[in-house]
N, C-alpha and C positions, 0 to 999 in steps of 0.2 A: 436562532441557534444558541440562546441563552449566553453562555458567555464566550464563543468563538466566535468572532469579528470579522467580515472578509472588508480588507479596504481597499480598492480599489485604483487604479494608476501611479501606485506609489511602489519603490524599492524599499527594501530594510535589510542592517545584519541579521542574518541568520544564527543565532544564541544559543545551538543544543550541539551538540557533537554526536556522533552516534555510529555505530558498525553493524553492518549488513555485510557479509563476505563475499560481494561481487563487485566492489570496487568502483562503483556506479559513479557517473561525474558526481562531482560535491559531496559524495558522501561522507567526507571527514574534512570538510571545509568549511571552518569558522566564519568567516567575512563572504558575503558575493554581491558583486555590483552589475548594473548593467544589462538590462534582459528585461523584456516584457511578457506578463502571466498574463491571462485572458483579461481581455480589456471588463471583461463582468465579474470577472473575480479579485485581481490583481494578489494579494498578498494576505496570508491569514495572522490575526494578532491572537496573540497568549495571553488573558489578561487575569491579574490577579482576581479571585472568584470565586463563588463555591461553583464544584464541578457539578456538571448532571452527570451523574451516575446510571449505572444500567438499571433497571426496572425490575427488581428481583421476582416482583409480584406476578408477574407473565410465565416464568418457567413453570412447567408440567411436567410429571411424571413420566420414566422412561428406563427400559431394563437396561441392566449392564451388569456384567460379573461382581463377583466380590470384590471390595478393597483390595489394593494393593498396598505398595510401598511409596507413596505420592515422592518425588522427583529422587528418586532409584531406577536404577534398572527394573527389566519385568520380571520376576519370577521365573525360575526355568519353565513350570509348566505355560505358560503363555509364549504367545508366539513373538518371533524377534524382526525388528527389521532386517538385520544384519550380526551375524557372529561378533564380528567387531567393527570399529571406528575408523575412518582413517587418522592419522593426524594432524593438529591444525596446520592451514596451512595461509601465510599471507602473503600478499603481492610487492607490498615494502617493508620496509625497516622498520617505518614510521607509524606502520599501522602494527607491528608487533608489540614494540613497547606502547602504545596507545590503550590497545584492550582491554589487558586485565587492569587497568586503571579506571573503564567504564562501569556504570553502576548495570545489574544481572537483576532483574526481579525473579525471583525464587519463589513465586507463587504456582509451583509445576501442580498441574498442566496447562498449556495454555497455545491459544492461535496469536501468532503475529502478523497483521499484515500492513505490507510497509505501505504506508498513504503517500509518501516524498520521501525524496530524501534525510533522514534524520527525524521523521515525526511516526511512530509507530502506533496502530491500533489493538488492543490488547484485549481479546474473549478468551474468559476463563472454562476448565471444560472440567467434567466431573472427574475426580483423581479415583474413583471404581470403575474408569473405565480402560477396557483392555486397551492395549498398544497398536493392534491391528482396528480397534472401532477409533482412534481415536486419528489415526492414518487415516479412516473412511472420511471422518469428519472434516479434517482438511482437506483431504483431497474435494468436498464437497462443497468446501466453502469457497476454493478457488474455482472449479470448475462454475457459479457462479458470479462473482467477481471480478475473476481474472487481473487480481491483483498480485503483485510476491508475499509469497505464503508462506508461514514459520511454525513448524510444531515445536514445542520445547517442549521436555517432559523430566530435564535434567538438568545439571550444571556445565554439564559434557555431551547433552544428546540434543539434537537438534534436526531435522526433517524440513530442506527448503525445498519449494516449487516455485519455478521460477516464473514471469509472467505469460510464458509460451505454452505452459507445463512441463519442462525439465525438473526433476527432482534429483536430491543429493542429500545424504545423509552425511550428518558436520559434528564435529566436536566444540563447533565457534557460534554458539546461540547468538542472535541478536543483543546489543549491549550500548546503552547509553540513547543518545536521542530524545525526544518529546515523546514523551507516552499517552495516548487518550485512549480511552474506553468509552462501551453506549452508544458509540455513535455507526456502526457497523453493527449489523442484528446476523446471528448463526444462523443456518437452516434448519434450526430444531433446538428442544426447548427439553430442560430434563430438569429433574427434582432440584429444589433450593432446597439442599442440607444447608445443619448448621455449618460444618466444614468449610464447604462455598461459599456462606456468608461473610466466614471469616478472610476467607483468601478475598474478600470482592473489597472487603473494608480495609484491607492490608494494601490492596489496587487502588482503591479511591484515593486513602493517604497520598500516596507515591504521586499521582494523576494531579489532585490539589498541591501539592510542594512543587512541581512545575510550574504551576499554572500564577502560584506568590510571588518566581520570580520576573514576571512576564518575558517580554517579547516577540519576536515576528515570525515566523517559519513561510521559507521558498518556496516553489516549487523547482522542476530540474530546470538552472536558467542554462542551460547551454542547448535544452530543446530538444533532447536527444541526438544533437549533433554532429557531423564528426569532418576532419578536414577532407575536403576532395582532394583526389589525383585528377596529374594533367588531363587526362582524358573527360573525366566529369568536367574541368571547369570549363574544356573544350565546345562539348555537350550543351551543357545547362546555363552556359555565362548569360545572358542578358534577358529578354524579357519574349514571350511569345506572342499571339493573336491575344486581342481584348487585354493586353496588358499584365499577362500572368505570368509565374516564374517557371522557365521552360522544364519540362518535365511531366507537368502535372497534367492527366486527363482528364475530363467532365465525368461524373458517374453516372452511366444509364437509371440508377436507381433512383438516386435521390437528388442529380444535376447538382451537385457541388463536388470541388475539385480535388483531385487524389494523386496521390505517387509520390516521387523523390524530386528533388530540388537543391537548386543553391535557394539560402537563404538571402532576400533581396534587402534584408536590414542590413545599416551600415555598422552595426555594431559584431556580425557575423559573417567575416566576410569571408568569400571560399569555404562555408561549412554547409555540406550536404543533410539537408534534414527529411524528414518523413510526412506526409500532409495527410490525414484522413479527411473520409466523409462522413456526413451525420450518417449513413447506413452500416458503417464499418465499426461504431458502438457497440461492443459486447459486454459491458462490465452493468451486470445484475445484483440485484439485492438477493442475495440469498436467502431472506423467509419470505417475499413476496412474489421474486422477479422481474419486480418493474426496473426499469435504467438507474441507475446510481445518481445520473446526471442528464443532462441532455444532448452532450459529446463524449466522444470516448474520451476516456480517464488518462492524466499522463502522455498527452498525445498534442500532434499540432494540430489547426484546419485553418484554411486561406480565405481570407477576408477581402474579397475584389473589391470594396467600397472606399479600403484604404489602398491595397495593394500589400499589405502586411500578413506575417505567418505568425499566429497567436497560440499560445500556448494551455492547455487544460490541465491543470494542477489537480494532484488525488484527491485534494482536499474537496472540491467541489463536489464529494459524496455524501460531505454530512449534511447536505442540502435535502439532502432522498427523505419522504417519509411512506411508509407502507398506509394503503387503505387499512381500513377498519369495518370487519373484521377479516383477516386475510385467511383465515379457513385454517382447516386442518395441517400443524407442520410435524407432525409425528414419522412422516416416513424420510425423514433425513432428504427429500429430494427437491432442489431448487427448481419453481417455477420458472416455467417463460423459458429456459434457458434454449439455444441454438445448437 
């Protein structure tokens, strides 16, 4: 993966700060100790490096309207998402004055999607293209994915989808964080203007100034957690048949185990977490299809061998690579999807 690192069994501080407006555990939290990431992945390192860049040489041609006003509003004749905005809005104090002190890349337009907390992936998208294809495009990229999804197109405009697909149109773009690009492919491939090129070299910069000053990036250590009521720890306290943490069932499909649970680490204790199974995977490569990973992304699954609940960090996407050649991607539509 050239110069992103997975090490394995170890913790680190977490060194990028960064805002996503959904308040997500850690996501403006400098320090975290204590949490175990996939015993095959553990923790990704930042290391000073040249970055691999996207591969400019692969995009193809593809219509789109005339130019616009690249990170402006649309032009009245184009279509709007919305009349207007709401206003920003934040859940603390802390994260108000925090904001506008994060750094904003203004290379509009562009997909974000969040890999972890505080480490964002960043495809740039052609600025001729309308506001209702460019909504297609995200929407097509998470419908893929099923990652959190970020259209930017402005300093003030912003279009999330969440990882369920709820969507919300925001005046609070994504802002600060680890930024990488290249390493998540679109579902479709349009002209390399000079334009593009420039916005791609103005992203590498930014991408390489990170990367100088190294460091470690998390995944979510609380697991997607959350504290039980009496009733759950009434439920789920101790342990079931074969040893498992009560809650979870076998899955007729793929016989690994699923559902809700107290977590049996003693580092989590009283916190209700989520357990998939290898069949409940839905996070695709959007120009191929194939799995991003080999578990679902962001997600737990139970390991009987220890008796432990391990965690699959976003990161363990940049692991994906597409066959070659993976055909025709002109119609904007992600293979394989479900």
């Amino acid at each position: 993966m050239d110069s992103v690192h997975i090490v394995s069994r170890h913790q680190y501080p977490e060194r990028r700060r960064g805002f996503w407006p959904c308040e997500a555990p850690g996501n403006l939290v400098e320090r975290h100790q204590g949490a175990n990431a996939s015993p095959a992945t553990g923790t990704i390192r930042l290391e000073p490096s040249n970055h691999r860049g996207a591969d400019h040489s692969t995009r193809r041609g593809s219509s789109f309207l005339p130019p616009g006003h690249r990170g402006q509003s649309p032009p009245a004749r184009e279509e709007h998402l919305a009349l207007s905005l709401p206003e920003p809005t934040f859940d603390a104090e802390s994260t108000r004055r925090l904001y506008p002190t994060l750094p904003l890349f203004e290379g509009f337009p562009y997909l974000v999607t969040r890999v972890v907390p505080a480490m964002y992936h960043v495809i740039l998208l052609p600025a001729t293209a309308s506001e209702s294809e460019l909504v297609f495009l995200a929407r097509t990229q998470w419908r893929a994915n099923r990652l959190e999804t970020c259209l930017v197109t402005g300093v003030d405009r912003a279009w999330f989808i969440s990882a369920d697909g709820r969507d919300e149109l925001a005046q609070t773009p994504p802002r600060g964080g680890t930024l990488v690009t290249g390493l998540l492919k679109a579902a479709r491939l349009w002209a390399d203007t000079g334009e593009l090129q420039a916005r791609q070299r103005q992203l590498d910069a930014l991408v390489a100034a990170h990367r100088r000053k190294g460091g470690y990036m998390l995944g979510d250590l609380t697991k997607g957690g959350r504290e039980a009521t009496a009733d759950e720890v009434g439920r789920l306290a101790g342990a079931g048949p074969e040893g498992r943490p009560r809650g979870l069932d076998l899955c007729a499909t793929c016989g690994e185990w699923r559902g809700c649970c107290l977590d049996p680490s003693p580092t989590f204790v009283c916190k209700v977490v989520t357990v998939h199974c290898r069949c409940q995977n839905d996070n695709r490569c959007a120009a191929c299809g194939g799995f991003l990973y080999e578990r679902k992304l962001n997600a737990n699954y139970f390991k009987p061998s220890d008796g432990h609940i391990w965690h699959v960090p976003g990161f363990c996407s940049f692991s994906h690579r597409c066959p070659t050649p993976i055909g025709d991607r002109d119609d904007a539509r992600p293979r394989g999807t479900r």
